[in-house]
C-alpha positions as CSV (number, residue, x, y, z in Angstrom):
1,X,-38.8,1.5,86.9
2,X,-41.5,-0.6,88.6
3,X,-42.7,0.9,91.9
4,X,-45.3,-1.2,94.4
5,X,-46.7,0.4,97.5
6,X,-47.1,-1.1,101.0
7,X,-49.1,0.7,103.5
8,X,-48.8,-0.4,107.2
9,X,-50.2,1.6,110.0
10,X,-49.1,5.3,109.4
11,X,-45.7,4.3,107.0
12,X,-46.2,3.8,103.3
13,X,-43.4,1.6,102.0
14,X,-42.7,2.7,98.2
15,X,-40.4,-0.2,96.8
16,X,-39.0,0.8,93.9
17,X,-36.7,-1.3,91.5
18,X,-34.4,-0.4,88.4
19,X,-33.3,2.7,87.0
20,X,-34.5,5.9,88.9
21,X,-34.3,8.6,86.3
22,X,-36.1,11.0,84.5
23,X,-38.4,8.4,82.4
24,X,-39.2,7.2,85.8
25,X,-41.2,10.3,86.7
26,X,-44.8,10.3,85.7
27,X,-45.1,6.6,87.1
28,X,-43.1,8.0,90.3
29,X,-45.5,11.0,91.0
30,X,-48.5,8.7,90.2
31,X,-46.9,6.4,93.2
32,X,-47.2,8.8,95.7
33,X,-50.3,11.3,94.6
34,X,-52.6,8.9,96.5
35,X,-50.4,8.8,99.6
36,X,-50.7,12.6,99.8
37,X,-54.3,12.5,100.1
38,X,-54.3,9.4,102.7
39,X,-55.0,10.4,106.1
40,X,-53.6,7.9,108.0
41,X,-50.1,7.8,106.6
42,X,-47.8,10.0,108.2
43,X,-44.7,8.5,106.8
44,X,-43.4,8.0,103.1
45,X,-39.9,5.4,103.0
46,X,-38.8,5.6,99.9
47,X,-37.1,2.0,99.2
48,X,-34.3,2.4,97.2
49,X,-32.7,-1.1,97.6
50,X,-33.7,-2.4,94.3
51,X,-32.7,0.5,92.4
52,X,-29.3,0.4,90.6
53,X,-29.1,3.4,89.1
54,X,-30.4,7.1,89.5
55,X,-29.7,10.6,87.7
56,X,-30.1,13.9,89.1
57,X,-33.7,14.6,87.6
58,X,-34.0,11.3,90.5
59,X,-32.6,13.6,92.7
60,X,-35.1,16.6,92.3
61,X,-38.2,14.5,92.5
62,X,-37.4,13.3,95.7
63,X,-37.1,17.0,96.4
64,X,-40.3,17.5,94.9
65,X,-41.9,14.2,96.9
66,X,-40.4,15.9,100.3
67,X,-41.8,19.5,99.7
68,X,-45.3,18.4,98.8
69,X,-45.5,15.9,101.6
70,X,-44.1,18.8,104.4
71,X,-46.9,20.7,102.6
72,X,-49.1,18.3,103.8
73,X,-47.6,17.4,107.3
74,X,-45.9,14.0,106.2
75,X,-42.4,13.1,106.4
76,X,-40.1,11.4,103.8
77,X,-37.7,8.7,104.7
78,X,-34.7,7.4,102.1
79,X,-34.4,3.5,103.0
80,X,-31.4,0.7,102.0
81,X,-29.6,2.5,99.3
82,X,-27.3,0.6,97.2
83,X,-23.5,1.0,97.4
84,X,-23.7,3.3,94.0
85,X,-27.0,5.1,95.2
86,X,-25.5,5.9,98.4
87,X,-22.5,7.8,96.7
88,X,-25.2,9.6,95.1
89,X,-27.1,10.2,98.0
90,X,-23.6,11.5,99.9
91,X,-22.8,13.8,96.8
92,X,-26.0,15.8,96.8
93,X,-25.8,16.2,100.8
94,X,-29.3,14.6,100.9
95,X,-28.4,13.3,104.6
96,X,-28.9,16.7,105.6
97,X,-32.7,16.7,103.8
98,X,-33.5,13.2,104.3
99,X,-33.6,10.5,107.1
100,X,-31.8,7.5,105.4
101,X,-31.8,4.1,106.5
């Protein structure tokens, strides 16, 4: 999984492309550590409209993403889900922990 950042304003934009799964976490927290200590951003989208596949450890580091950035007063947005990522997203009830565009 390849993941490039875009910050504009107070939204940083993670892009994020291919499989979203448990070999995808050290680059995935490495993503975002920086974002947690930047000031100025207030938001985190998460894009997940080039990703074509994600497992469940996916799941729980998006969970992990959203507690530490709470912890830190920032909020975590889910954006352009695929079909198949959707379902995902529906079966884990993350509409009801996430803002998903």
């Amino acid at each position: 999984m390849h993941t490039n950042i875009i910050v504009h304003g107070s939204t940083a934009t993670m892009q994020m492309n291919g499989r979203f799964d448990f070999n995808a976490h050290r680059n995935f927290k490495e993503a975002y550590m920086d974002l947690m200590q930047n000031h100025t951003v207030s938001v985190i989208d998460i894009d997940l409209a080039e990703v074509d596949y994600m497992d469940s450890s996916a799941l729980g580091m998006l969970l992990m993403l959203r507690d530490r950035a709470q912890a830190v007063n920032k909020n975590v947005t889910l954006s352009k889900p695929s079909k198949t990522v959707t379902q995902i997203l529906d079966i884990a009830n993350f509409s009801k922990l996430f803002t998903i565009n």
